[in-house]
Each structure stands twice: as C-alpha cells, then as structure tokens.
ChimeraX commands (.cxc) that place a marker at each C-alpha (Angstrom):
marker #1 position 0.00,0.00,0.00 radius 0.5
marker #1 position 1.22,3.50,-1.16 radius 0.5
marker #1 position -0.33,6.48,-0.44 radius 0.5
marker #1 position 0.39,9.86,-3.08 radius 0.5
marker #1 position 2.77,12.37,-2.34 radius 0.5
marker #1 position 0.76,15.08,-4.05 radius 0.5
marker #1 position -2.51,14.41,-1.99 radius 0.5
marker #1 position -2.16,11.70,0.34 radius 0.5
marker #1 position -4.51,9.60,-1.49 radius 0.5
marker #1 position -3.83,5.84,-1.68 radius 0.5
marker #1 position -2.14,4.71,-5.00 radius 0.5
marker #1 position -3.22,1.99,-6.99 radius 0.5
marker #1 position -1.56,-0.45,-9.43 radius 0.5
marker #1 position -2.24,-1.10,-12.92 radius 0.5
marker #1 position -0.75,-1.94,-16.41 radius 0.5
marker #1 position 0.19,0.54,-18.82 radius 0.5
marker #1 position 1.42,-1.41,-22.00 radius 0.5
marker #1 position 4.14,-3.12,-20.71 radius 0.5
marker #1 position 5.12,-0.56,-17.72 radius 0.5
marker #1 position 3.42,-1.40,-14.50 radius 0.5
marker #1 position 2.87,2.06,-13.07 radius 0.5
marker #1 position 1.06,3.20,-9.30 radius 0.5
marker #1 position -1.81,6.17,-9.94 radius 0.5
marker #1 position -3.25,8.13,-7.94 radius 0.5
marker #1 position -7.18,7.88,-8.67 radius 0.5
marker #1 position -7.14,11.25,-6.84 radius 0.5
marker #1 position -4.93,13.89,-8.44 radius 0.5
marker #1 position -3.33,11.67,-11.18 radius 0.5
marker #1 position 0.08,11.49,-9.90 radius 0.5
marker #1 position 1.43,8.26,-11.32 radius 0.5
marker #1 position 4.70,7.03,-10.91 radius 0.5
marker #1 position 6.65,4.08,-12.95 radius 0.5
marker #1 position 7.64,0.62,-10.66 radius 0.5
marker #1 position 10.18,-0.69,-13.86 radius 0.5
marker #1 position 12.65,-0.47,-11.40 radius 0.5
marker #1 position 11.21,-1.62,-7.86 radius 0.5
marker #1 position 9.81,-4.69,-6.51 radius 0.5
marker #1 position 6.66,-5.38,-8.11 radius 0.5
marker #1 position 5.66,-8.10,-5.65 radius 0.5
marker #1 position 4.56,-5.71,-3.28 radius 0.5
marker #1 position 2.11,-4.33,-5.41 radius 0.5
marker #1 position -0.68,-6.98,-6.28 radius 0.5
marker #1 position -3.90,-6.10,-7.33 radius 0.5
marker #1 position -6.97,-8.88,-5.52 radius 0.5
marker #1 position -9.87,-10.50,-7.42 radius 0.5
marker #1 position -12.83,-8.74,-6.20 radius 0.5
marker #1 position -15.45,-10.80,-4.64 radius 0.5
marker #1 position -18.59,-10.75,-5.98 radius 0.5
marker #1 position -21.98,-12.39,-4.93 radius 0.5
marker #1 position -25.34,-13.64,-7.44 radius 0.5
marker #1 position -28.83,-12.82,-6.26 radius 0.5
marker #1 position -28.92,-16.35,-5.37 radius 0.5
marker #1 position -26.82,-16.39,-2.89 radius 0.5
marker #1 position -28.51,-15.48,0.76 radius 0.5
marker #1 position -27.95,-13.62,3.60 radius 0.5
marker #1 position -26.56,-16.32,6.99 radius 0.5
marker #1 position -27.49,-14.98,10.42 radius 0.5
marker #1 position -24.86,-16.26,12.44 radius 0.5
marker #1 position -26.65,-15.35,15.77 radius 0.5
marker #1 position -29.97,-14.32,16.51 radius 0.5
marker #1 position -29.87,-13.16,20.16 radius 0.5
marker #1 position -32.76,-11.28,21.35 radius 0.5
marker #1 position -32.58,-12.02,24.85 radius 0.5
marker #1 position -30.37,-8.77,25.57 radius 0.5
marker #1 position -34.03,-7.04,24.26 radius 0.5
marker #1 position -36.01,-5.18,26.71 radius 0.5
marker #1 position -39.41,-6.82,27.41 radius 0.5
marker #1 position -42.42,-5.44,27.93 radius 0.5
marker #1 position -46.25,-6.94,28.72 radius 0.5
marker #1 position -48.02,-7.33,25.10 radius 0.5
marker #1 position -50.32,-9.80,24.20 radius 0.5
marker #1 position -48.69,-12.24,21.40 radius 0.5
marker #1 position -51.70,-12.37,18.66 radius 0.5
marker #1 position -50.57,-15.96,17.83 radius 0.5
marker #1 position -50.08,-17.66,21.86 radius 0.5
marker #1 position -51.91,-15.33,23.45 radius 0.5
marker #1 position -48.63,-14.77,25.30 radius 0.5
marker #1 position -48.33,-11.41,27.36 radius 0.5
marker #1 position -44.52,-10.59,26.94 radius 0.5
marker #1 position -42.89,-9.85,24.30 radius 0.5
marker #1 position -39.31,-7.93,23.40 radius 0.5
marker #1 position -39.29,-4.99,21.45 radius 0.5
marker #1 position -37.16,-2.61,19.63 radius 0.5
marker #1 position -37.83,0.74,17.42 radius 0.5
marker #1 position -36.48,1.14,14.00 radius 0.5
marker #1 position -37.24,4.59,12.06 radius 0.5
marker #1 position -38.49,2.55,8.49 radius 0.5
marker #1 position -40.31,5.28,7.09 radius 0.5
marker #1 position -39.35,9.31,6.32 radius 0.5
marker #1 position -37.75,11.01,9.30 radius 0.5
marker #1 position -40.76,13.47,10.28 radius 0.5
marker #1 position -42.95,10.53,10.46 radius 0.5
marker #1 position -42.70,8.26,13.70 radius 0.5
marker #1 position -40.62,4.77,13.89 radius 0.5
marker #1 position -42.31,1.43,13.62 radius 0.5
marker #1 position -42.06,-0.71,17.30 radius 0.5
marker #1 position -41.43,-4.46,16.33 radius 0.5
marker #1 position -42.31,-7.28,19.35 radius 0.5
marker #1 position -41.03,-10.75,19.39 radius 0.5
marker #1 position -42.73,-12.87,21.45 radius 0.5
marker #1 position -40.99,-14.36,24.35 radius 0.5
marker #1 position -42.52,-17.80,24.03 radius 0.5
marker #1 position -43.46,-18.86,20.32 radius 0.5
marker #1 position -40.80,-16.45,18.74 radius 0.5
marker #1 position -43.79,-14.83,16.51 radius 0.5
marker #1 position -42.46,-11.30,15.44 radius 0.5
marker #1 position -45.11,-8.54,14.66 radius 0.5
marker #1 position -44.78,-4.70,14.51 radius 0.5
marker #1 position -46.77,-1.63,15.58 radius 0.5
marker #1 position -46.84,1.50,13.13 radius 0.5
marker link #1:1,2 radius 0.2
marker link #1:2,3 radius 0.2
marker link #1:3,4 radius 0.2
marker link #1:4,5 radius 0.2
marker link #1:5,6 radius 0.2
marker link #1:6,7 radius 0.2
marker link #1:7,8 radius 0.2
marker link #1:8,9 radius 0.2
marker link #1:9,10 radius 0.2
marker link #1:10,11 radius 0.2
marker link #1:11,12 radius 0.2
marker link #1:12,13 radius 0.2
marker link #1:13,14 radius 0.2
marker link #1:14,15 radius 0.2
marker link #1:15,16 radius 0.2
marker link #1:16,17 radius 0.2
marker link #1:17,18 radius 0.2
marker link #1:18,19 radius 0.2
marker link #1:19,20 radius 0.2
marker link #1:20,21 radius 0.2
marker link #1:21,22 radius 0.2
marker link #1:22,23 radius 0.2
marker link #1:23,24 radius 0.2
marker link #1:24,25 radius 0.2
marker link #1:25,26 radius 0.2
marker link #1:26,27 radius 0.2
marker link #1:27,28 radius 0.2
marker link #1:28,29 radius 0.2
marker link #1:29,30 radius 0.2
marker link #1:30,31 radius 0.2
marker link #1:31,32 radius 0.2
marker link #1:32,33 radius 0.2
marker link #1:33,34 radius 0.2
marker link #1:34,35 radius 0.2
marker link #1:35,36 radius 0.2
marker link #1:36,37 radius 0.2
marker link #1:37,38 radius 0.2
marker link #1:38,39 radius 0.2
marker link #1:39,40 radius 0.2
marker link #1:40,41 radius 0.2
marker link #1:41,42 radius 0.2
marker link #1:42,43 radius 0.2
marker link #1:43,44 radius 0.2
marker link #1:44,45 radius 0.2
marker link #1:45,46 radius 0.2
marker link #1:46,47 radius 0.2
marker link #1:47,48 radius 0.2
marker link #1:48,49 radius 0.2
marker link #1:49,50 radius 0.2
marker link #1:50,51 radius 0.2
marker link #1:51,52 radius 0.2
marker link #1:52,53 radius 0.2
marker link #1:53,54 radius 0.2
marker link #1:54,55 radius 0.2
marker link #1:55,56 radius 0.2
marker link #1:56,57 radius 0.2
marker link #1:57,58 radius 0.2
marker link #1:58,59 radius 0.2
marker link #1:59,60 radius 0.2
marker link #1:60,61 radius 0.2
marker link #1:61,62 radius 0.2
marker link #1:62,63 radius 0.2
marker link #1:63,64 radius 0.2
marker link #1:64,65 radius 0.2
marker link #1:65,66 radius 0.2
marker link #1:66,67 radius 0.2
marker link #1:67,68 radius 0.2
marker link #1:68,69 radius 0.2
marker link #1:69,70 radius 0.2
marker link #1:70,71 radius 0.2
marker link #1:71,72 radius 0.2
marker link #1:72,73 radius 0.2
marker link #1:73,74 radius 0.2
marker link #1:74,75 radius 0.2
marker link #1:75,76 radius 0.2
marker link #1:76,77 radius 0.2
marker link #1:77,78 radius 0.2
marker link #1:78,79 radius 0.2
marker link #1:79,80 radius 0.2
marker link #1:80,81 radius 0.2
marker link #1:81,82 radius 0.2
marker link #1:82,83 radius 0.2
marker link #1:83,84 radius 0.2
marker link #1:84,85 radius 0.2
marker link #1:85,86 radius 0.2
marker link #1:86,87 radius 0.2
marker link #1:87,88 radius 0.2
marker link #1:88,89 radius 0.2
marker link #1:89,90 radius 0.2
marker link #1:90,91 radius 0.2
marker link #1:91,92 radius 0.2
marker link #1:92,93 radius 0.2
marker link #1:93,94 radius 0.2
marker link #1:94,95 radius 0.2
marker link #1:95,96 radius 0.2
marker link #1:96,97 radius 0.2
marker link #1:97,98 radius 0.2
marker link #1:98,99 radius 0.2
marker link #1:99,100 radius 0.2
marker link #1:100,101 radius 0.2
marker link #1:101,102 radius 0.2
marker link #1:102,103 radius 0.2
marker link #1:103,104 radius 0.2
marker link #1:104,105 radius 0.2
marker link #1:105,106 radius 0.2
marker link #1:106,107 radius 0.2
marker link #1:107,108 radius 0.2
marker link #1:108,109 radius 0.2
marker link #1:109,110 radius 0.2
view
C-alpha cells in the first residue's frame, strides 16, 4: 500500500502497456515501478456475490431485548421484546417491532 505524495490519497496499481505504473485515482500522480519490486504491489480479485446467494445470520440473540407486557396475537402470550427502528421518512414516527418471548412470533406496531 502507497499512499500519493501530491494528496495523500492511496495509490493503486495497474498496467500501462508493458510498464506497470502506481496512480493516484485522486490527483493523477502516477509514478513508474520498472525499477522496484513489483511483488509488493498486487492487485486482488474482487469478490462478488449472485442474487442467489442469501444472507446467513450467524446469531440471533434477542434475549439482551427489553421486554415489555403485550399480548402475542398468535399464543396469546403477554410478553414480548421490542425494539424501534425509524423505516419510514424522518418526520414521520418509527415502527415498534415485538417478538414474542414464548413462540418467537415477530409482529410490529406503526
């Protein structure tokens, strides 16, 4: 990694013809690596994902939630944890979501 000496950007490698040169995406400042150690300098496959692939929840731990008594419309159950998330346009109010305690049923309150 080599940051510019212009800007202080970070430098990236690349191919020009047969020179392999460092450029700064930045201000431009490029400079030729003919003459230094090239292994240092290695550009990584990016990683890429399909549509396909999904999304693993390694943990789902809700039992550091706050509870509070609401009836479950699935049980019957009256606890539940809860948590506020703002889904919708800032000036309008967040959406409270409860999960309850004993059937895991997850519903929300606008």
């Amino acid at each position: 990694m080599e940051f510019c000496p212009e800007c202080g950007s970070l430098m990236m490698p690349s191919k020009k013809g047969s020179l392999t040169i460092i450029t700064c995406k930045k201000c431009g400042y490029c400079r030729d690596l003919s003459k230094e150690d090239k292994s240092k300098f290695v550009v990584k496959e990016k990683i890429s994902h399909s549509p396909k692939d999904k999304l693993i929840v390694i943990e789902d731990k809700v039992d550091t939630l706050p509870k509070t008594r609401e009836q479950c419309p699935k049980c019957g159950n009256f606890e539940a944890y809860w948590w506020e998330l703002q889904t919708r346009s800032g000036d309008e109010p967040s959406t409270k979501f409860y999960r309850c305690t004993r059937c895991g049923h997850t519903w929300r309150e606008y």
